[in-house]
N, C-alpha and C positions, 0 to 999 in steps of 0.2 A: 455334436461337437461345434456345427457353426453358431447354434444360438450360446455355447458359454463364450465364444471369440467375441459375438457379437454383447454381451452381456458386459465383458472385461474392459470390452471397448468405450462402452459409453460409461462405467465409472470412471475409467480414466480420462473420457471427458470432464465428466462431471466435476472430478477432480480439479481438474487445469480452468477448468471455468471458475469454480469457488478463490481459485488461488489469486486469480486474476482481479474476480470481484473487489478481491482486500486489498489486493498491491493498488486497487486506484482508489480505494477508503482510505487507506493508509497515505496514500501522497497528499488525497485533497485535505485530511485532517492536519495531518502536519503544515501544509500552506496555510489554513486559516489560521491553525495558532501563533506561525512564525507573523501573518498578518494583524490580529491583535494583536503582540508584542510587541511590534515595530511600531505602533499607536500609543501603547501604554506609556504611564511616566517610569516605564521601568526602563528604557529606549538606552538612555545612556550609563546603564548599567551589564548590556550585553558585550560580548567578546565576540570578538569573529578568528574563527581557529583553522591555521590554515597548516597541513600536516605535508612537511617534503618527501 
């Protein structure tokens, strides 16, 4: 019984680590492309959306 606790346990690490992996892929990809963008001549064609 402890080695399926122990078993459960470290997928669910495994888990929360993968997720974690993306969520900082995910931010740093979105900052470099909001960073070339803000270079591009496309600059004064963006909106900035601001939701109340």
């Amino acid at each position: 019984m402890i080695s399926v606790v122990k078993t459960y346990a470290a997928s669910k690490n495994k888990n929360l680590n993968l997720l974690a992996a993306q969520a900082v892929l995910q931010n740093h990809l979105l900052e470099r492309f909001l960073e070339r963008l803000s270079k591009s001549e496309h600059t004064d064609k963006l909106e900035s959306r601001k939701e109340c």
